[in-house]
C-alpha positions in Angstrom: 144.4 95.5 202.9 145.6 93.8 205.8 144.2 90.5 205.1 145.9 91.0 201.5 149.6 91.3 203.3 148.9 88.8 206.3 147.4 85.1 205.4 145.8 84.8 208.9 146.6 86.1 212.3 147.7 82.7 213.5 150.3 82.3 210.4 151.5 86.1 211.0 152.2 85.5 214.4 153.6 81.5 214.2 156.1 83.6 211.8 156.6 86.4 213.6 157.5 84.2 216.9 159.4 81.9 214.9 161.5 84.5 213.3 162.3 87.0 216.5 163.2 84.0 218.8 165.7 82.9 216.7 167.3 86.0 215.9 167.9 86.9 219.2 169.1 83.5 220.1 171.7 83.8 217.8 172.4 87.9 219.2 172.7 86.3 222.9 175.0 83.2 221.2 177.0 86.4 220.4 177.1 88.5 222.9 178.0 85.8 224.9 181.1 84.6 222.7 182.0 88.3 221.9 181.5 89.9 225.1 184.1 86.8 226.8 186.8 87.1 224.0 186.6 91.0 225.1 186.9 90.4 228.6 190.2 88.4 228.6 191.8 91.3 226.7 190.6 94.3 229.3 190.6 92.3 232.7 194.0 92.4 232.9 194.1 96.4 232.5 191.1 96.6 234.9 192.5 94.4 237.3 195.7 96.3 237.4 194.3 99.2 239.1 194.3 99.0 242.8 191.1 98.4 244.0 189.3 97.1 241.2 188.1 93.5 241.7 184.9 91.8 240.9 182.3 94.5 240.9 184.4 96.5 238.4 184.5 93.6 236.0 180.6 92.9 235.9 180.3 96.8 235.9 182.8 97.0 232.5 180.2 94.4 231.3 177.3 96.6 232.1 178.7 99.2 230.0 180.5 97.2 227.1 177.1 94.9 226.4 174.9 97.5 225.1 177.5 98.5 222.3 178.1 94.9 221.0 174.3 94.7 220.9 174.0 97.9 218.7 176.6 96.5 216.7 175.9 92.8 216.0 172.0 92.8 216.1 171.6 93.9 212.4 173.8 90.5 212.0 171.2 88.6 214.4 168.5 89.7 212.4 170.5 88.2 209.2 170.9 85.0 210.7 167.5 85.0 211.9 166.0 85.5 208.8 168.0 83.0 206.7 167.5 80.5 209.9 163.6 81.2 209.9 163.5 80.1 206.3 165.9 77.6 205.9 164.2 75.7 209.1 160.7 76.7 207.4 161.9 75.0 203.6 163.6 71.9 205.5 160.5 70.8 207.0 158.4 71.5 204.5 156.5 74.1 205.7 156.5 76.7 202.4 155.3 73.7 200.4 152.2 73.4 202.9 151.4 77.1 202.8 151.6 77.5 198.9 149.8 74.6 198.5 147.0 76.3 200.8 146.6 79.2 199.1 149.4 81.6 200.6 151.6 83.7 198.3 155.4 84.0 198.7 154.8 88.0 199.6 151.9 86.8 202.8 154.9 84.4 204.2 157.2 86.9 204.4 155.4 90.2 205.4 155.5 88.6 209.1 159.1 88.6 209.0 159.0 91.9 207.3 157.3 93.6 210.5 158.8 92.1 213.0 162.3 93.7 211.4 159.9 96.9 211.2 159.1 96.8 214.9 162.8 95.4 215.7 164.4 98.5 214.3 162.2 100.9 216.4 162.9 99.0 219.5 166.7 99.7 218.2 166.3 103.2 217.6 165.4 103.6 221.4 167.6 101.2 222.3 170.7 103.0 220.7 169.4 106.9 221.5 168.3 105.9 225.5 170.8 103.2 226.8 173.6 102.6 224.3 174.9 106.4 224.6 174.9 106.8 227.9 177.1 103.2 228.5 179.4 104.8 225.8 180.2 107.8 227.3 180.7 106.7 230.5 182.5 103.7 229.3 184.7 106.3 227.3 185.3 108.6 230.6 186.2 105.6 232.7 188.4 104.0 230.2 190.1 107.5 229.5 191.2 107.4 233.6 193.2 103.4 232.5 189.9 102.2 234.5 191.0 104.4 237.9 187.8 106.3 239.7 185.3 107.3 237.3 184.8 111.3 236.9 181.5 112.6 237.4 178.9 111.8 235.0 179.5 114.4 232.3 176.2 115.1 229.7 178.1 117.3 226.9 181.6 116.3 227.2 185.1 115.3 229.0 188.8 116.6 228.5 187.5 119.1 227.1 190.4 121.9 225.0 189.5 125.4 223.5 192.2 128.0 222.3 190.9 131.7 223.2 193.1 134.4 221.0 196.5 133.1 222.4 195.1 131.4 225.5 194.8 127.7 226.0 191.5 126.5 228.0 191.2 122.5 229.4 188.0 121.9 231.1 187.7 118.3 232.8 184.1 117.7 232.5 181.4 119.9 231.1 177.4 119.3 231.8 174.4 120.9 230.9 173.7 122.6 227.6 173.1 126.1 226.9 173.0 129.2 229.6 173.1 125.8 232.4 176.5 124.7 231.4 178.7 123.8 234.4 182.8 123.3 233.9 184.5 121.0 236.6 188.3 121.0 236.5 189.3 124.4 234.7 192.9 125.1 233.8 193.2 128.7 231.5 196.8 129.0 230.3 197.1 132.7 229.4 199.7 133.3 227.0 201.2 136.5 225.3 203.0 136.5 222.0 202.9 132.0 222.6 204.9 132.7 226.0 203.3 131.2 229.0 202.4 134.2 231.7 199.8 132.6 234.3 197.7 129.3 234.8 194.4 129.8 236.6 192.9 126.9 237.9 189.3 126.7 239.2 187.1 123.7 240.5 183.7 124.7 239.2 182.6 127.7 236.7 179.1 128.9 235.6 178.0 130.8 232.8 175.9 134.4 234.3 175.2 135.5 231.1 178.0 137.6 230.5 181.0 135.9 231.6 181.9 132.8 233.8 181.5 132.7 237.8 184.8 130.8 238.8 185.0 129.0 242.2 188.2 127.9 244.5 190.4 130.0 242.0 194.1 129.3 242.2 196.4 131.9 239.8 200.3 131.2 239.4 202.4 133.8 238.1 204.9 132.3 235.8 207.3 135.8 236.1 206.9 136.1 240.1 206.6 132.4 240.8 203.8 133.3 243.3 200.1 131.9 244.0 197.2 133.2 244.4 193.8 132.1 246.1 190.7 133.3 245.8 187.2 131.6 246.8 185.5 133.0 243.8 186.5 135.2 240.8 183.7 136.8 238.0 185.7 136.8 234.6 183.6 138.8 232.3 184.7 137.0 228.3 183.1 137.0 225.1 183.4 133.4 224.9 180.2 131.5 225.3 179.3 128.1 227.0 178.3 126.6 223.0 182.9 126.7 222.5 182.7 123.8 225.5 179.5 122.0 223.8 180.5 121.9 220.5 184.0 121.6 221.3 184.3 117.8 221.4 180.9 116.3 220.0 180.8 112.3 219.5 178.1 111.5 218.4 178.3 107.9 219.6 177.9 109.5 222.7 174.6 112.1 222.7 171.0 111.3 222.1 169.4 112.3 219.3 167.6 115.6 220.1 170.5 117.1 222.1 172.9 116.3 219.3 170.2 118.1 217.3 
């Protein structure tokens, strides 16, 4: 069967080679061109925060090349393909291998599996690498390029309404009973009037309610403050609201996302 798809191993893989090194010379051609074009557009924003320099700018590259690679490699392997075959008909090449014996279908299964194996090596590529550069390139940008927050793995800026109460959480990691808020802010409200803000710098899920730490409270009526180093809020609301709150899916691998 496999000698029926493939006219010889040396063929198959004089195709194959021909084929996947001229796709991805035209996807670095692109990158190149695309990822310059985008820098002269977002240096001047990155620049503009004090303290950026250099090592900010080749970092924004880190993070911006993986996405134009998801995005313009289907378009490399295009080009490749119509460049493969046009350079194979020019000097004719097709003639030769008709004339030996070799059907249209055996000159272009090699090209056929190499897009096979070039879309699995995508599929990792996207789930692995081009999520993680997305969300923290999303996180960073959504600070105007300041100091990164911490490496969030479910979500950032994170806004839930509770009955009347309003809930922002900064950065949320962990899925499930290990989900750990950073940066929570709980506007309680009666009848849509503002009554308190607690603030807290960490909180936990126990099981049955959250375990607050470095818990500041301002009443709105006494216009007092209080502190407290830790506060157990016992709440129906679960750690899957903050989760599911804000999912991109640009952003999470495949089985989490699942």
């Amino acid at each position: 069967m496999i000698k029926r798809l493939f006219a010889s191993r040396q063929i198959a893989f004089y195709l194959s080679k021909l084929f996947v090194v001229r796709c991805f010379a035209v996807l670095a051609a692109l990158i190149f061109i695309l990822q310059t074009l985008d820098m002269l557009g977002e240096s001047a924003r990155i620049l503009a925060v004090k303290g950026n320099g250099q090592a900010e700018l080749f970092h924004y590259v880190l993070l911006r090349t993986p996405q134009l690679i998801a995005r313009f490699l289907p378009f490399a392997v295009l080009l490749g393909v119509l460049i493969t075959l046009s350079t194979l008909n020019q000097n004719s090449e097709i003639i030769s291998m008709k004339a030996a014996g070799i059907s249209a279908h055996q000159i272009l299964m090699p090209l056929i599996a190499s897009c096979f194996l070039i879309g699995c090596v995508s599929f990792v590529f996207n789930d692995h690498l081009v999520t993680r550069a997305t969300a923290k390139l999303d996180a960073w940008q959504a600070v105007d390029y300041g100091q990164p927050p911490p490496a969030a793995t479910s979500g950032v800026n994170i806004w839930l309404r509770d009955g009347d109460h309003l809930i922002h959480v900064d950065n949320v990691q962990g899925y499930g009973d290990n989900v750990r808020l950073s940066g929570i802010t709980v506007y309680n409200r009666s009848q849509k009037t503002l009554v308190s803000i607690l603030s807290a710098d960490t909180g936990q899920w126990t099981g049955h309610g959250w375990h607050l730490n470095k818990v500041k409270s301002f009443d709105v009526a006494a216009d007092t403050v209080t502190e407290k180093s830790v506060l157990d809020i016992n709440t129906d609301l679960p750690p899957e609201r903050f989760t599911l709150a804000d999912v991109k899916a640009d952003e999470m691998e495949v089985v989490p996302l699942y």
